[in-house]
N, C-alpha and C positions, 0 to 999 in steps of 0.2 A: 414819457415825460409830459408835462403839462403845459397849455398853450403859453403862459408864461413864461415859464425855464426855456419857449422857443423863440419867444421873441427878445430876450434877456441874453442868449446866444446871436439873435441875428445881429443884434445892436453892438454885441461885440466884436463879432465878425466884422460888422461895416465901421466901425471905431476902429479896427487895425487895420483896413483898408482905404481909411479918412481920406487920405490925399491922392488916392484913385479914382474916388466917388464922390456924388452929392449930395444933398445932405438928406436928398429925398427919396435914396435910391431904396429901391425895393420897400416903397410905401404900401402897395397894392399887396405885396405878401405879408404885408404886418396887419394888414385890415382881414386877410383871411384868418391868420392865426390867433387873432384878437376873437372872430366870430366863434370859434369851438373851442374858447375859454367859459364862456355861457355856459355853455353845456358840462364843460367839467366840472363846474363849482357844485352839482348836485349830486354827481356820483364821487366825490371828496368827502358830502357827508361821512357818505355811508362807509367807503372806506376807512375812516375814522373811527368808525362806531364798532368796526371788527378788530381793526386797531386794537382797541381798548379793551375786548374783548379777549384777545390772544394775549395780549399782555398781561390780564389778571390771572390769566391762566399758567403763563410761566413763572410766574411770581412765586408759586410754590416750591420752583427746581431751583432755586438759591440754595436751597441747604445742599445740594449735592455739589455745591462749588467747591474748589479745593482750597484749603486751610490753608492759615498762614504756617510756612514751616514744609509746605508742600512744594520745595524749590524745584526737585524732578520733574514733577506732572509740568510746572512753568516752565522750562526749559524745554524739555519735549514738545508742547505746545507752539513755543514761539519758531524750533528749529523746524517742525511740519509744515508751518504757515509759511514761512521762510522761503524753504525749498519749493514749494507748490507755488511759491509767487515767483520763485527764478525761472522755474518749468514754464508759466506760463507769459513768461517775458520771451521768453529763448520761441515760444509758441508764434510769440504777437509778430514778433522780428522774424521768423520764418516765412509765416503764414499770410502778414499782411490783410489779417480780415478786420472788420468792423467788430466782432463775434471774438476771434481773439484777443485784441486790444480791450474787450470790456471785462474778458474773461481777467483778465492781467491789471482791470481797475480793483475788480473785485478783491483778488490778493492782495492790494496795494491797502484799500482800505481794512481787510481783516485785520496785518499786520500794523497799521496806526493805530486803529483798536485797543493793540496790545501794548504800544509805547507809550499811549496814555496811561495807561494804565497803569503801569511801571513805572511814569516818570517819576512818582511821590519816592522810586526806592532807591531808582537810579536816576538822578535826574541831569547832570552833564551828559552822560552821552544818551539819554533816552529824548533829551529836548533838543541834540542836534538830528536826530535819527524821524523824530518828531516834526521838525521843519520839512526833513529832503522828504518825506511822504507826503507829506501835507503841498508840500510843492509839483511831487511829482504826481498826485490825485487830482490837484487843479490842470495840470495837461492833458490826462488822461479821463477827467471828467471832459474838460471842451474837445476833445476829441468823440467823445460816443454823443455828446449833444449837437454836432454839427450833424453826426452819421445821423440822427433821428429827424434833426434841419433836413439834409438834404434826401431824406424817405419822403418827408412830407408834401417839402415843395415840390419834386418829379411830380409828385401825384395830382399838382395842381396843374401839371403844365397844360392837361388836357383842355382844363376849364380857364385857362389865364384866357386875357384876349393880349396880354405883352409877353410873348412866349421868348421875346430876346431878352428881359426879365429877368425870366425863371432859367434861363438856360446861363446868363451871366452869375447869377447869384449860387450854380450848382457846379459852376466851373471856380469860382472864390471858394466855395465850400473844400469841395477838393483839393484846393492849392492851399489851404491852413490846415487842412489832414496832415497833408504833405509835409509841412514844415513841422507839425508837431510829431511827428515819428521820427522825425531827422534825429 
C-alpha cells in the first residue's frame, strides 16, 4: 500500500483512539510516511502505464464471457467463490495470521464483484448481500492496513529517536486488530 492509504489509516486509528491521545500523537511517524510518498508517485506512473497495458490485452476475452441464459456457469461460479471464502474465513479464525485474514479479504471482495453484478437481476437480496460485504471488506480492508502500519512503523523503530512513540503506536495497532477479529 501507498504512503497515503498509511497515513489515511493512522489518522484513523488515532480518530478511534481520540480521547486516549493528543491531537499530535504520532506526528514524527506521519512525517516519515509522508517522506516515501515522494518516492512512490514516480513508480505509480509506470505502474499505470502496464496497467493499461494488461488491460487492452484482456479486452479481447470478453467474448468468452458467458451468455445471457448461461444461469449454470453463474451459479457454479458464485457457489465456488462462496465456499473458497467460507474456507478461508474458517482459515482466518483458526489461524489468526495477517496472511489469512487477507487471504479471507480477498474472497470477500471476489464475492462483492459478483453481487454487483447480479444486483440489475436480483436486486432485494443482491443489495442486502451487497451492503454486509461491502461492510465486512471495510473491517477487513482496516485490518491488513494497520498489518502493513504496523510492518512499517517496527521498521522505523531503529531510526525513531521517540522509540516510546513507535512502541505506543504498535501496541494501538494491535489492540484495533484485536477488536476487528472479535
Amino acid at each position: 500500500r501507498d504512503s497515503t492509504a498509511m497515513v489515511e489509516i493512522l489518522d484513523k486509528l488515532t480518530a478511534h483512539y481520540s480521547d486516549q491521545l493528543s491531537r499530535d500523537a504520532f506526528d514524527g511517524v506521519r512525517v516519515s510516511l509522508r517522506r516515501k510518498k515522494t518516492a512512490q508517485k514516480n513508480s505509480a506512473k509506470s505502474a499505470m502505464s502496464q496497467a493499461a497495458k494488461s488491460l487492452r490485452k484482456v479486452r479481447g476475452n470478453i467474448q468468452g464471457w458467458p451468455k445471457p441464459g448461461a444461469s449454470e456457469s453463474i451459479a457454479l461460479g458464485l457457489k465456488r467463490v462462496y465456499k473458497s471464502g467460507r474456507t478461508s474465513f474458517n482459515d482466518a479464525y483458526d489461524k489468526r495470521t495477517v496472511e489469512t485474514f487477507h487471504e479471507w479479504r480477498k474472497h470477500v471482495k471476489h464475492l462483492l464483484y459478483q453481487t454487483r453484478v447480479l444486483k440489475p437481476l436480483w436486486g432485494g437480496m443482491m443489495k442486502a448481500l451487497t451492503a454486509e460485504l461491502e461492510a465486512l471488506g471495510e473491517f477487513l480492508s482496516e485490518h491488513h492496513d494497520l498489518a502493513i502500519l504496523r510492518e512499517r512503523v517496527a521498521s522505523l523503530l531503529s531510526e525513531s529517536e521517540n522509540q516510546v512513540e513507535i512502541e505506543t503506536l504498535v501496541a494501538l495497532i494491535d489492540q484495533r486488530q484485536h477488536e476487528l477479529e472479535i
